[in-house]
C-alpha positions as CSV (number, residue, x, y, z in Angstrom):
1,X,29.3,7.5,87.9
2,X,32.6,8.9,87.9
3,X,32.1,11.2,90.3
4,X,30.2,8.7,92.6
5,X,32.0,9.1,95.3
6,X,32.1,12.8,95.5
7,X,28.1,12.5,96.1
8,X,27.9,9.6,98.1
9,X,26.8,12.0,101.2
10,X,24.4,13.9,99.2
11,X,22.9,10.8,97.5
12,X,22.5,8.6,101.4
13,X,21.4,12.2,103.0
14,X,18.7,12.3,100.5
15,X,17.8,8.4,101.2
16,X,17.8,8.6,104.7
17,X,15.2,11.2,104.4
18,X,13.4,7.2,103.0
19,X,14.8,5.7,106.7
20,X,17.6,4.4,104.8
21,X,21.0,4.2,103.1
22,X,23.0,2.4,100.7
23,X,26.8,1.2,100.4
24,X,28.6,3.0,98.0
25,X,29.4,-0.3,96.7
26,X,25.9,-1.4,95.7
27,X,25.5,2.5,94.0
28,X,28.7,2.3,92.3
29,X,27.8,-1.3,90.6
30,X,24.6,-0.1,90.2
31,X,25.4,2.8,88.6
32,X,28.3,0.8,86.0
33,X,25.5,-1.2,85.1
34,X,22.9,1.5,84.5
35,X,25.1,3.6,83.1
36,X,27.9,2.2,80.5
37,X,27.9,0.4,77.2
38,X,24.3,-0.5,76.7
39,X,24.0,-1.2,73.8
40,X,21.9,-2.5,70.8
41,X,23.1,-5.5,68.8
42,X,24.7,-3.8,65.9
43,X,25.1,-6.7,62.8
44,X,26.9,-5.7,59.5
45,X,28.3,-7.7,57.1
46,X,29.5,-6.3,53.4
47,X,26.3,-6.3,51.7
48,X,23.8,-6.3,54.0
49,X,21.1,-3.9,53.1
50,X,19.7,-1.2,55.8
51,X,17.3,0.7,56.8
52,X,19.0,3.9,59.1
53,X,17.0,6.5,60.6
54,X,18.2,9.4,62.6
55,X,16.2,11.8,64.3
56,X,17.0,15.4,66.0
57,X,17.0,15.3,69.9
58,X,13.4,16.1,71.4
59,X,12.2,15.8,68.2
60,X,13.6,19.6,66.8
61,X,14.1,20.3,63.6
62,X,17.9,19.9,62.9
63,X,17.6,20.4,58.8
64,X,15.6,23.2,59.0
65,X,17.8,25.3,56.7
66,X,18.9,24.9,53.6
67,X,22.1,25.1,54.8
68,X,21.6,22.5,57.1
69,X,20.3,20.5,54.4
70,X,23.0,21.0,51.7
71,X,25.6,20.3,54.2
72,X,24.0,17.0,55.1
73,X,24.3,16.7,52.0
74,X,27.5,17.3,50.7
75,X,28.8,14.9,53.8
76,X,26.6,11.9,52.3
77,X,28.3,12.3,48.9
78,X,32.0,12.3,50.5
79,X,30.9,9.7,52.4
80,X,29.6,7.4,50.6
81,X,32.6,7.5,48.3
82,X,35.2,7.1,51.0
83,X,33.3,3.9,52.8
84,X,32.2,2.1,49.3
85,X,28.7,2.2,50.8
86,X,25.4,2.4,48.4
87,X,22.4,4.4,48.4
88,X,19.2,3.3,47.1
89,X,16.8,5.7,48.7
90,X,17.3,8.6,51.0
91,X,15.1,12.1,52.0
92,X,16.3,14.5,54.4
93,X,13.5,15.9,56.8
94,X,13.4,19.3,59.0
95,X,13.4,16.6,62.0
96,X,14.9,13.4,60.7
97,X,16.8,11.2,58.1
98,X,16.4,7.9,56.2
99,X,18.0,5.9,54.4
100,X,18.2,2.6,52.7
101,X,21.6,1.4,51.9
102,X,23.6,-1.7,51.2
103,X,26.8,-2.1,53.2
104,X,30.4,-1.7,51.2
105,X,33.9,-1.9,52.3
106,X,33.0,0.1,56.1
107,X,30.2,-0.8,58.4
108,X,27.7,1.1,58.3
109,X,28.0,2.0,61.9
110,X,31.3,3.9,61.0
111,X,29.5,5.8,57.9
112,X,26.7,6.9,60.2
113,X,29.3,8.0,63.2
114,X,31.1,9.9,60.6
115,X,28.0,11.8,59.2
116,X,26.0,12.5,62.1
117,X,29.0,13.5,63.9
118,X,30.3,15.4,61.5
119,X,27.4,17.4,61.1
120,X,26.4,18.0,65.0
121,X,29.7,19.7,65.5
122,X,29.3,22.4,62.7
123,X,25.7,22.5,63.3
124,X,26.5,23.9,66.6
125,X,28.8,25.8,65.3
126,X,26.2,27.4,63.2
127,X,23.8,28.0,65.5
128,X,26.2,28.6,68.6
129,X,25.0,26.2,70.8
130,X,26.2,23.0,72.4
131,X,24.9,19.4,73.4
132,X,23.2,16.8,71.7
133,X,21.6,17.3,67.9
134,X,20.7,14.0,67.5
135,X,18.0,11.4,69.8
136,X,20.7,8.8,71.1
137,X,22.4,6.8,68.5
138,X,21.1,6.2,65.3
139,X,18.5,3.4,64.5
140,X,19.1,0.8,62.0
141,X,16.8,-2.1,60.8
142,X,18.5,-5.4,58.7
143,X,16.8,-5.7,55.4
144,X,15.4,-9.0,54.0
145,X,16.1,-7.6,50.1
146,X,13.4,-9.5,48.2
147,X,10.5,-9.1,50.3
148,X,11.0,-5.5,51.6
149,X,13.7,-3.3,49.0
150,X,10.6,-1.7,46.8
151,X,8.5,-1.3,49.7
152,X,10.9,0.5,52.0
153,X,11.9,2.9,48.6
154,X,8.4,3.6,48.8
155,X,7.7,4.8,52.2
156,X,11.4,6.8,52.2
157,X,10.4,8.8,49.1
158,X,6.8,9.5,50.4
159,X,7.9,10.8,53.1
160,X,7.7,14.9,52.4
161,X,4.3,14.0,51.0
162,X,2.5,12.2,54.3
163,X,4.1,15.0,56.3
164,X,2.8,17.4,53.9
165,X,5.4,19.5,52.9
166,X,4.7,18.6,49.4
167,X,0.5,18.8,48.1
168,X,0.5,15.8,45.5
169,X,2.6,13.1,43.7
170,X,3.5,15.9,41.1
171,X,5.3,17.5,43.2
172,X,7.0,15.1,45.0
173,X,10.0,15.0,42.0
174,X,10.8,18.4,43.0
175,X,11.4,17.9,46.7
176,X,14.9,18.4,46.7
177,X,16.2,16.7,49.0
178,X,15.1,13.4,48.6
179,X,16.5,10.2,46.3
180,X,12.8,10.3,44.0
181,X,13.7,13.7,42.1
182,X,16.9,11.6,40.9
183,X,14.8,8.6,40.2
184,X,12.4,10.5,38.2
185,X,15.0,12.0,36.5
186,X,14.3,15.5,37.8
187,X,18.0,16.2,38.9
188,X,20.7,14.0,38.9
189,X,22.4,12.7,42.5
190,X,26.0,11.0,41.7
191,X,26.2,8.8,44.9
192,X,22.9,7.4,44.6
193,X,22.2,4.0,42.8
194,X,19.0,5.2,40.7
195,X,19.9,2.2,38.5
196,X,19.7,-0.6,40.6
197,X,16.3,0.3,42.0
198,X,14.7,1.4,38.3
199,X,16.2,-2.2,37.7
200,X,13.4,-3.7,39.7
201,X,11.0,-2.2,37.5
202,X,12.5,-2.6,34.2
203,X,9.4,-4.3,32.2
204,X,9.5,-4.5,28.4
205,X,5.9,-3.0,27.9
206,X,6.0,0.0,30.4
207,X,9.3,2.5,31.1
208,X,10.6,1.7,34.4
209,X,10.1,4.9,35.9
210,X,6.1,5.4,34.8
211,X,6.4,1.9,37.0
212,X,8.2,3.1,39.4
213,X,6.0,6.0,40.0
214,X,2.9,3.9,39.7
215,X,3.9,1.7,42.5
216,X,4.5,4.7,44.8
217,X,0.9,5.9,44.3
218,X,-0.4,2.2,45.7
219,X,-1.3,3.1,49.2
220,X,0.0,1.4,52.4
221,X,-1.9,0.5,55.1
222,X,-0.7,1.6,58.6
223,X,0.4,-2.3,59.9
224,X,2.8,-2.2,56.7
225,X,4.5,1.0,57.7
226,X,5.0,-0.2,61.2
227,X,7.0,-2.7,59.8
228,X,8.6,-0.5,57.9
229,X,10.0,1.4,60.8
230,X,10.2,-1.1,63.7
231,X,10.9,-4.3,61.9
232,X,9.0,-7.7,62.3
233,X,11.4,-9.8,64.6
234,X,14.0,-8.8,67.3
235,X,17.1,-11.0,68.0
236,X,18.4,-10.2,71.4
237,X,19.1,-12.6,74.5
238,X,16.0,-14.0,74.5
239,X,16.5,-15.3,71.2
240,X,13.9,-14.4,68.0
241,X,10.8,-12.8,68.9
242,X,7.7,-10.6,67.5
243,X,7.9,-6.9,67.7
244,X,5.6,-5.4,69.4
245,X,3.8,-1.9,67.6
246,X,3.0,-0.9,71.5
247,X,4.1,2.5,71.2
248,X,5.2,2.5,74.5
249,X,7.4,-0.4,74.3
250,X,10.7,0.1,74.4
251,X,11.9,-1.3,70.8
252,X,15.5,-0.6,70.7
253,X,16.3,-2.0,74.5
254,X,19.7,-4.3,73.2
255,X,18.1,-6.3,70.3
256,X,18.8,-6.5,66.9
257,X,15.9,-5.8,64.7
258,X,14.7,-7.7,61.5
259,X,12.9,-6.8,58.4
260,X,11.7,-9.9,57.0
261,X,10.6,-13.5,57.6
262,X,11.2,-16.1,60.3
263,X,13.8,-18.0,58.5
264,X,15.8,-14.9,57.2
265,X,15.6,-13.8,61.2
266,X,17.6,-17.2,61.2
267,X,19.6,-17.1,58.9
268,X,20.7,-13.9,60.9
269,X,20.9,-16.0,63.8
270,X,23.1,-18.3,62.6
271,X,25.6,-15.7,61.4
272,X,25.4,-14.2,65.2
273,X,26.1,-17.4,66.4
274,X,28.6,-19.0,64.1
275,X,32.2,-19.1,63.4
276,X,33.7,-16.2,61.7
277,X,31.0,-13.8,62.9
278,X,31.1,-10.4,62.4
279,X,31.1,-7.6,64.8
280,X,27.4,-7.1,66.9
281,X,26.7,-4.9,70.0
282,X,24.9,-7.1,72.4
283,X,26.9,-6.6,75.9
284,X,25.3,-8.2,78.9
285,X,27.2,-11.5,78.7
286,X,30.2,-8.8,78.7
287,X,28.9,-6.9,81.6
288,X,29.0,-9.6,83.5
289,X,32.4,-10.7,82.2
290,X,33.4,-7.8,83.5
291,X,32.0,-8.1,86.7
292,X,34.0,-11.7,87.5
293,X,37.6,-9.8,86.5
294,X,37.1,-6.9,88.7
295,X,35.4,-9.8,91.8
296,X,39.2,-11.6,90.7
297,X,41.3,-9.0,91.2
298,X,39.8,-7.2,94.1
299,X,40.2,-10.7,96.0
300,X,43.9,-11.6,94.3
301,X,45.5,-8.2,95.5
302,X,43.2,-8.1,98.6
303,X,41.8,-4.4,97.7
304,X,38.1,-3.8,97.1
305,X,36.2,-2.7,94.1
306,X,35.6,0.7,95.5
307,X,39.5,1.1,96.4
308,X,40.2,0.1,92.9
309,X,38.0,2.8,91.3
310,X,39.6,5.2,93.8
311,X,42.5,7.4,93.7
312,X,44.8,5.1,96.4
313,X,48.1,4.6,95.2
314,X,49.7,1.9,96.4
315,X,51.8,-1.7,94.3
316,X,48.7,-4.1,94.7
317,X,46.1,-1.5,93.5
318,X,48.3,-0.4,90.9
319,X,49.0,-4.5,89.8
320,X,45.2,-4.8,90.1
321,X,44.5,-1.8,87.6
322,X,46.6,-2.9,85.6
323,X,45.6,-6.5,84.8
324,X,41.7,-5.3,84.5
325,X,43.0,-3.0,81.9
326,X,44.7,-5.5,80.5
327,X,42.0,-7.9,80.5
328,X,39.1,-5.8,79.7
329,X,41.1,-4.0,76.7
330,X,42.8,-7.5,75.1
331,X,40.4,-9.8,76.3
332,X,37.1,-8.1,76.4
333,X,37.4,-5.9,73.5
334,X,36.6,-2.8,75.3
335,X,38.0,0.7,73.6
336,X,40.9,2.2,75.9
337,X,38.3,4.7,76.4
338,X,35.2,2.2,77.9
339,X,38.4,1.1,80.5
340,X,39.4,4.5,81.5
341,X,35.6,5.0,82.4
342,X,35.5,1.6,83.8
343,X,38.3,2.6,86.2
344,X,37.8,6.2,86.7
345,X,41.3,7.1,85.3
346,X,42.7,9.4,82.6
347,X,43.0,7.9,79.0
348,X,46.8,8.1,78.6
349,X,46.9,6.9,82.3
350,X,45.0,4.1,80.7
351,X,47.5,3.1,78.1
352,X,49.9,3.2,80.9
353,X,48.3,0.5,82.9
354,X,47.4,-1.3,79.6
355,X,51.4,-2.0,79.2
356,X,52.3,-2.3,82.6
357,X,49.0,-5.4,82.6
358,X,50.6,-7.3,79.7
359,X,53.7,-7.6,81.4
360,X,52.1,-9.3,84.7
361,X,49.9,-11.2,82.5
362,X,53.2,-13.0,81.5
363,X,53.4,-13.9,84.9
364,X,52.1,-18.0,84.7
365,X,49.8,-18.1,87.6
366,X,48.3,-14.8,86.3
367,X,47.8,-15.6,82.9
368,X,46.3,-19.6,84.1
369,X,44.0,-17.8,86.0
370,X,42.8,-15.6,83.2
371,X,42.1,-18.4,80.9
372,X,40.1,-19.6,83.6
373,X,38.2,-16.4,84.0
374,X,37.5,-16.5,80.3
375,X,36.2,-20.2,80.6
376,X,34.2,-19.2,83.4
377,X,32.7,-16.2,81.6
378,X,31.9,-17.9,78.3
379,X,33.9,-14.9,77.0
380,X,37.4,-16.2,74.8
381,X,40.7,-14.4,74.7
382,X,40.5,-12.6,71.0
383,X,36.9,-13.9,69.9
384,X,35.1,-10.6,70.7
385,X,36.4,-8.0,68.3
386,X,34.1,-4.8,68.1
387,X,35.8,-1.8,65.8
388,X,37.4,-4.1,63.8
389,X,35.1,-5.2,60.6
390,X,35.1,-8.7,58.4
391,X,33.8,-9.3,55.4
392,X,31.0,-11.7,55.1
């Protein structure tokens, strides 16, 4: 998209081939749409329990190595330690990661930015390559605790065993890189919460970890590990509804998914919609909050959307840029970043505009006919606050 305009002849020469062409309007607003911040609903709160899986792009094997592996590693224990988060079951993969872990003092968003991240750069490092390691952003699924925490330590810790890497349940303790050679007491992993989770088995007639072991021998049936993996319920814009297992369904299109019943898909709900809500990455209502600042100002300064986005110079475009920034960075939420994409300029150029927008927001016919913009949009000054993280 930011280069639209440099291949707006190529793109209509191609079309008319079709017997027709397009404004560049329609394919830049198209292509904004299409092409920035679509994203899935991302809830957190501090305790809320997770289900993250990661998985290398194209499917390749991205913890091949042991190298690979014990770097992964290493990060997860630094990690964990820095963001207060907890571990109750993990296994590393040639081709992908899970985990199950409760929230702490970071989202879990910024723990799994940091890891993946982290590891992608030296992994192309060590392999001297560049681009993508990892299949879009990560995948997480919210956790009802008491209907699905044993289950979901289950299928994590089986994992090397139904992808046969490992032959029986005997050897399954001495898979190393998975949380059940801690739990069995095999080796000993210092940022993992063996603890809790033998806990849940801690009978007075029978040790907790021949119970622990004995419940991972009870098969699963395939519906169950579906669940497992996709959830039961999606929250998104069309409120709560059933996953579908089609394969070929697109599962993660902007919706929130749930692990548990109806009423805990609720009482998720009800945070999502209440006061004091917490950060989530549903977008649409601010895609089209969006849309009405940038239809405002192109028709306040008299410029059009396509000038705006361009590289004119001139005291009403500038004034125009500047209050979008403004507006989209204070008001919206967006990163400094999203805007200079948004407006096809340079991130300190950006923060320019930013300052110069706050300034002729002060202005009182301006800043009235913000309010009203936010009114109009459903979208209020300060409400939506992504990056920043509250405490449940």
């Amino acid at each position: 998209m930011r280069h639209l305009q440099n291949y707006y002849p190529l793109v209509n020469r191609l079309l008319s081939r079709l017997f027709f062409t397009l404004p560049l309007e329609i394919l830049s607003n198209y292509a904004y749409t299409h092409s920035t911040m679509g994203r899935q609903i991302r809830p957190d709160w501090e305790g809320a329990l997770h289900h993250v899986m990661a998985r290398g792009i194209d499917g390749r094997a991205v913890f091949n190595s042991t190298l690979d592996r014990s770097d992964l590693y290493q990060r997860l224990s630094k990690l964990v330690a820095i963001t207060g988060i907890r571990v109750y079951a993990w296994v590393i993969m040639p081709n992908h990661l899970h985990l199950l872990v409760r929230t702490g003092s970071k989202p879990v968003s910024t723990f799994m930015h940091r890891l993946l991240t982290g590891y992608a750069v030296c992994y192309n490092r060590r392999e001297d390559r560049s681009g993508h390691v990892f299949q879009g952003r990560f995948k997480s699924i919210l956790v009802h605790e008491e209907e699905y925490f044993l289950q979901l330590v289950k299928y994590i810790h089986c994992n090397p065993l139904k992808a046969g890497i490992v032959d029986n349940y005997e050897s399954l303790p001495y898979y190393n890189w998975s949380g059940h050679a801690s739990l069995m007491g095999v080796k000993y992993t210092s940022w993992q919460d063996v603890d809790f989770v033998l806990s849940k088995f801690d009978i007075q007639d029978i040790k907790p970890r021949q119970k622990y072991l004995k419940f991972i021998k009870e098969e699963m049936s395939d519906k169950e590990t579906l669940k497992l993996i996709w959830g039961n319920y999606s929250i998104g814009r069309a409120g709560i509804t059933a996953v579908s297992y089609d394969e070929d369904a697109d599962k993660w299109n902007r919706c929130c998914k749930i692990l548990g019943s109806r009423e805990f898909a609720l009482d998720v709900m009800k945070r999502l919609k209440g006061p004091g809500s917490w950060p989530c990455r549903e977008r649409q209502n601010i895609h089209d909050a969006i849309e009405t600042v940038l239809d405002w100002a192109a028709e306040k300064w008299g410029v059009s959307l396509n000038t705006i986005r361009g590289n004119h110079r001139t005291s009403e475009l500038s004034n125009a840029r500047a209050v979008i920034a403004w507006v989209c960075w204070k008001q919206l939420g967006l990163s400094k970043t999203e805007c200079a994409k948004l407006l096809h300029k340079s991130r300190s150029g950006i923060s320019k505009a930013i300052c110069r927008g706050s300034l002729l927001a002060e202005d009182s016919t301006i800043s009235n006919e913000i309010s009203l913009l936010s009114v109009a949009s459903d979208v209020r000054p300060h409400q939506i606050q992504w990056g920043r993280f509250r405490k449940s």
